[in-house]
N, C-alpha and C positions, 0 to 999 in steps of 0.2 A: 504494500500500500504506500502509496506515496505523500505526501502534505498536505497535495489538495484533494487527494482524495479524504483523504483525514479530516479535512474541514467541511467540506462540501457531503461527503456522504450521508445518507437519509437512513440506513440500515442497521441499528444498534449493535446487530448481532454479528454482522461484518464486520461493523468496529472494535469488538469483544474479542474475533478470533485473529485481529490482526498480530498479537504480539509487541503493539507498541510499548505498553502501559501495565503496571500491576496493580492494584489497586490492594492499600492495606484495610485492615479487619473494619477500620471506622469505616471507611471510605465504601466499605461492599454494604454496610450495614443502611450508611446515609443515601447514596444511590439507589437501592433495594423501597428506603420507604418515600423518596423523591419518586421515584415511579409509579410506587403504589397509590400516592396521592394524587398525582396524575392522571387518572382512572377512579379519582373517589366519587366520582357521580355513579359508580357503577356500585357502590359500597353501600350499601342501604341502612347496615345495620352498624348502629353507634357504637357499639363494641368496637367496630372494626378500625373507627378512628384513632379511637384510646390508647389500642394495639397498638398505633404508628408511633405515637406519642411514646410510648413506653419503651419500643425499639430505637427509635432516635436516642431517648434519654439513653439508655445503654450504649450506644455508639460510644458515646462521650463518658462514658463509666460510672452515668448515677445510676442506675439501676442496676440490679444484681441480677444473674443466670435465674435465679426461681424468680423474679419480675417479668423475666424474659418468657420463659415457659407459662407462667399465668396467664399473659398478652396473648401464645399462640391457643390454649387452651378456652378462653374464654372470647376468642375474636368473634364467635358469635353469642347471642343470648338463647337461642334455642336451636340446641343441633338437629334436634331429630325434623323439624321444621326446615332448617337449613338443607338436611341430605337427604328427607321425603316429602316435604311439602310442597305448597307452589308460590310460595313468597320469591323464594329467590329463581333465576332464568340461568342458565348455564355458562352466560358474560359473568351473572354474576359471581356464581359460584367460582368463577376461577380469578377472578379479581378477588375474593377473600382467598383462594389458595395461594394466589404471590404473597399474601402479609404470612400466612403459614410457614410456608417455606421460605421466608425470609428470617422467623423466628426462630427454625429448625436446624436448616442448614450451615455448613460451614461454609460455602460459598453461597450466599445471599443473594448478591448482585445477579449473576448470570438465571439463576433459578427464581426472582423477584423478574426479571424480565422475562423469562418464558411463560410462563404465568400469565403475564400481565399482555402477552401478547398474543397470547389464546385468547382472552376475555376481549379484546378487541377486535378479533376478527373476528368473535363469534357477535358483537356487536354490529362488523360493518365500516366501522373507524379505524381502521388498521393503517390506512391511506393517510390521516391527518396525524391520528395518534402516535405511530411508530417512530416520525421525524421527530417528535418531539422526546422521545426517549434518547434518540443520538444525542440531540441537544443539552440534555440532563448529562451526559454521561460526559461531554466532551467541556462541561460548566466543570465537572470536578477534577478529570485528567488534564484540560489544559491543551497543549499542543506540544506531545510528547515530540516534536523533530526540531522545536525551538527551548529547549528548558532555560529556567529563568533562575541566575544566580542571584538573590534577594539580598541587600545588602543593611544588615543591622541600622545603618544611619536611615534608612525610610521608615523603620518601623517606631515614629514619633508618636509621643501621647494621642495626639491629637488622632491619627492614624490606627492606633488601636482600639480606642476607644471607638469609634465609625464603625471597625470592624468588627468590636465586642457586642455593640448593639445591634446590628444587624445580622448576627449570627445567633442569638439568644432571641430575638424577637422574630427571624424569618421574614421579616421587611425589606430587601434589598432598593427602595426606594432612592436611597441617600449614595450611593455607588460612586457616579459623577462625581460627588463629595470628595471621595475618598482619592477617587481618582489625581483631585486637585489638591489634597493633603497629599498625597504620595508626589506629588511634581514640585510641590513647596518645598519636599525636604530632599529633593535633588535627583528621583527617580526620572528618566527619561526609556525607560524599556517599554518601545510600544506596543509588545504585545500584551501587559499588564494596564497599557492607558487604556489601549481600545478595546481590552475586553468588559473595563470598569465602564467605560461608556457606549456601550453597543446596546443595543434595543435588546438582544436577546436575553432572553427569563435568567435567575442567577435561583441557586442553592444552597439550603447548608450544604459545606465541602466545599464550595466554588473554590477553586485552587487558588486564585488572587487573598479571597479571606486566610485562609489555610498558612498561608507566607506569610500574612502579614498578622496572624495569631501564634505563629509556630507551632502550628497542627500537621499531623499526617495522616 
């Protein structure tokens, strides 16, 4: 795969088996429930949210392994309704099977995306939906064929703080912001300007936040 196919491409799952990129235990855990939320129209039951809530919070290590299994145990409120009933449609159910097996597994991410890509075609939106999964995935990898040597003097108060808020609240709003506190403190690497200022959606994980939190 080349760079521009790397940016340009629309096929998550392309992008997965290229071998650019590895992605550690946060990172499978945070992309796995960015996906899943991404399909939360398809989520019906409130449980299911909570679940995401609970796996993120583990990502980042407030939550403990039995938080974790409670989340995948409890992501619906009535199973036997869930696996015989007619509440749920077959999108759905496997839109609650990504949060499962993102609970379960030791590779999250790749198995959160299969999942989550079943439940779309059996939707129909596979076509709109699926790009936006690359998009997710390439918000927290970055552009594995440019890596960004981040240099301690950007990572100013002013700079973390931007970054702390927006990664605790999931707001990416303020971005631009940070963009122009990172140029302030003498950053000029534009693949970190233009990714804080590109229209495109941003993440917890977003690798720009990640750098400038000292996250992996």
């Amino acid at each position: 795969m080349t760079e521009s196919e790397w940016l340009l491409n629309t096929d998550p799952e392309l992008l997965f088996r290229s071998g650019h990129f590895e992605l550690s235990a946060r990172q499978q855990y945070l992309f796995a429930v960015a996906v899943c939320r991404r399909i939360r129209g398809l989520l019906i039951d409130s449980n299911s949210l909570h679940s995401l809530d609970v796996i993120e919070a583990f990502a980042d290590g407030a939550t403990s392994p039995d938080d974790l299994r409670r989340a995948r145990d409890t992501v619906v409120e009535d199973w036997d309704e869930f696996e015989y009933g007619t509440a749920f449609d077959d999108a759905q159910r496997h839109a609650v099977q990504a949060i499962i097996e993102t609970a379960t597994r030791d590779d999250p991410a790749w198995w959160a995306l299969h999942w989550a890509t079943q439940a779309v075609e059996r939707r129909g939106t596979a076509g709109t939906v699926r790009p936006a999964f690359a998009c997710i995935l390439r918000d927290i990898v970055g552009n594995p064929f440019r890596p960004v040597a981040f240099s301690m003097e950007w990572r100013t108060t002013t700079a973390v703080l931007l970054a702390k808020q927006m990664y605790e609240d999931s707001d990416f709003s303020v971005m631009p912001i940070l963009a122009d506190a990172l140029q302030d403190a003498g950053c000029e690497n534009d693949n970190i300007l233009n990714h804080l200022r590109s229209d495109e959606p941003h993440y917890r994980g977003c690798w720009v936040l990640d750098l400038v939190l000292g996250k992996s």
